[in-house]
BABAKE-438815 format. One record per atom (N, C-alpha, C, CB): x, y, z; residue in three letters. Coordinates in steps of 0.2 Angstrom, whole numbers, plus 5000, padded with zeros to 4 digits. Glycine has a CB too. Layout:
N
XYZALA...
***
This chain:
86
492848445016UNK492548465010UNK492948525008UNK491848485011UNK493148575012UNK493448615009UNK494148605009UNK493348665010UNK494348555010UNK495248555010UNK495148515000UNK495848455020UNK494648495000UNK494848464995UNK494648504987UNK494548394995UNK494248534989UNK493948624985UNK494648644984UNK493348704992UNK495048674987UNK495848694991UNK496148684985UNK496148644998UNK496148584984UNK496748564985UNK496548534977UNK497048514992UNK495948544973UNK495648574967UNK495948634963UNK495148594970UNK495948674967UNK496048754965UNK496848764964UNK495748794972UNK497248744970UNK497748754969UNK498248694968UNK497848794973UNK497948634964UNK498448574959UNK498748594956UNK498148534955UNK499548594955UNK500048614950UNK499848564945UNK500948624952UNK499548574939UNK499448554935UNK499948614927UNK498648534935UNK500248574924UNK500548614918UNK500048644914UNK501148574914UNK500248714914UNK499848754907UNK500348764900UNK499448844910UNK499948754894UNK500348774889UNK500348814887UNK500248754884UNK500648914891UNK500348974887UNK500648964879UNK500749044891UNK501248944878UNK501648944874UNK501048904865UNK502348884878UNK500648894866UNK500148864864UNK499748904860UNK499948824868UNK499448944864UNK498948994864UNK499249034858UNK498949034871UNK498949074854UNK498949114850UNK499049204854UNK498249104845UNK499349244848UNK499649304853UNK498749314854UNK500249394848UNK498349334849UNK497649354852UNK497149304859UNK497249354845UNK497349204859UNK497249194867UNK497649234870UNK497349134870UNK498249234871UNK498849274876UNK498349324878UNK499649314873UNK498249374873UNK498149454876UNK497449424879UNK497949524870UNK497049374878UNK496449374881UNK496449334887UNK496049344877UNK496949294888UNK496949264893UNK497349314899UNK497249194891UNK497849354898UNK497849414901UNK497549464904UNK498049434898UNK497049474899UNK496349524900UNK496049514907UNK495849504894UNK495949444904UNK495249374910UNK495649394917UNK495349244908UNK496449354917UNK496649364921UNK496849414927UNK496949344919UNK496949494924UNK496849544927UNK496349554931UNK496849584924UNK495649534925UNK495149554928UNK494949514936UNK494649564923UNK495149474935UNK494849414941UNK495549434947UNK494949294936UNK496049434945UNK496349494950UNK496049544954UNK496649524947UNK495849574950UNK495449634955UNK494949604956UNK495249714952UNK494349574953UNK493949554956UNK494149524963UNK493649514952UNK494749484963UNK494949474969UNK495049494975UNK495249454968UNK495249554972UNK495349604978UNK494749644980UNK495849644976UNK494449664976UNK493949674979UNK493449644982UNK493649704977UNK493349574981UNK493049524985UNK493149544992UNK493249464985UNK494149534994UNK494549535000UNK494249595003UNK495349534998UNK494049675000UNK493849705002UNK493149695009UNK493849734997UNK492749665003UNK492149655006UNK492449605012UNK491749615000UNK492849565011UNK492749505019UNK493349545025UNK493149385017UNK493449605023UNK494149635027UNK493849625035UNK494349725026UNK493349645037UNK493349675043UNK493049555044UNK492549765043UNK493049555051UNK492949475053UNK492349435049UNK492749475063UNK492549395046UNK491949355044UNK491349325045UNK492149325043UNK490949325046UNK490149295051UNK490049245050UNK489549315049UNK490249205041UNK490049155041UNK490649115040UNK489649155036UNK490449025041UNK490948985038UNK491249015030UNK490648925037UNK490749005027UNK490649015020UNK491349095018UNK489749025020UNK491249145024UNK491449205021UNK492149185025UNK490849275023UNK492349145029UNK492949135032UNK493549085028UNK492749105039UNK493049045024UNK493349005018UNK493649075012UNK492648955014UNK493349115011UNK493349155006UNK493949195009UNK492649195003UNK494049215014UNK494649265018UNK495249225017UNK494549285028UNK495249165019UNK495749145018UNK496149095014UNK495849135022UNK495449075007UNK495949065003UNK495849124996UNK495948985001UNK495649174997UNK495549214991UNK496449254991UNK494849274991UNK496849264997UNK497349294993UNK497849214992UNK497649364998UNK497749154992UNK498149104988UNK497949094981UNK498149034990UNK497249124982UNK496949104976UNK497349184971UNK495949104977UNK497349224972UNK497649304971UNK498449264966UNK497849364982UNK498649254973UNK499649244971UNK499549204966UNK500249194977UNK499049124966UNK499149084959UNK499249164955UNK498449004955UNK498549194953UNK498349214948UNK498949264945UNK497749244948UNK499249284948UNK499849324948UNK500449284946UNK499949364955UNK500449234947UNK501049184944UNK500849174937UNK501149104949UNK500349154937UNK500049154930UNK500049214924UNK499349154932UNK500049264927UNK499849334921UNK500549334922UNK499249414924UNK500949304925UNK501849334924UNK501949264919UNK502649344933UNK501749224920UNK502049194914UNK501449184906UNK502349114916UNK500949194907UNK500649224900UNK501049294899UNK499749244900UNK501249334902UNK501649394898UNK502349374898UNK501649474901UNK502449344899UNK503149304895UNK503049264889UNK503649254899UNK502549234889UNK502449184884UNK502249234879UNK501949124886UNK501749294879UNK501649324873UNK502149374871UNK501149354873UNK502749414876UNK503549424874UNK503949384869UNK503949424881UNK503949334871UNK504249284866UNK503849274860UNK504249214869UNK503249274859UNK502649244854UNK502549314848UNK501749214859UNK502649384854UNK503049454848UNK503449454844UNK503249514851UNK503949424848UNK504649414846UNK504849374839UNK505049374852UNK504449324839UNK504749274834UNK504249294828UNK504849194836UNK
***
């Protein structure tokens, strides 16, 4: 069950930032920061050994889940660099 939650989450499917208007850009930026840190502070919360299944799923895929997002917010701020530009 959870390889496929997983394998859900992190499907390279293509996104169209280039699409988005500069005001989605900044917004989709915004979301994206924030769920970042939400991320990390989650990670805070499960640092010390996990108790549950449930909290052991979350240890180990919230920092893949971290990287997508961070691959993500580098190319919405390229896509809205270019979308200032022109």
């Amino acid at each position: 069950m959870y390889d496929n939650v997983l394998y859900l989450i992190f499907e390279e499917r293509p996104m169209a930032y280039g699409k988005l208007s500069e005001d989605g850009l900044k917004t989709a930026i915004d979301q994206t920061k924030e769920a970042i840190q939400r991320g990390q502070d989650l990670l805070k919360t499960v640092a010390e050994k996990p108790t549950t299944k449930g909290l052991e799923l979350v240890a180990a895929s919230t920092p893949l889940l971290i990287e997508k997002l961070e691959q993500d917010l580098a190319k919405l701020e390229k896509a809205l660099a270019k979308k200032s530009k022109a």
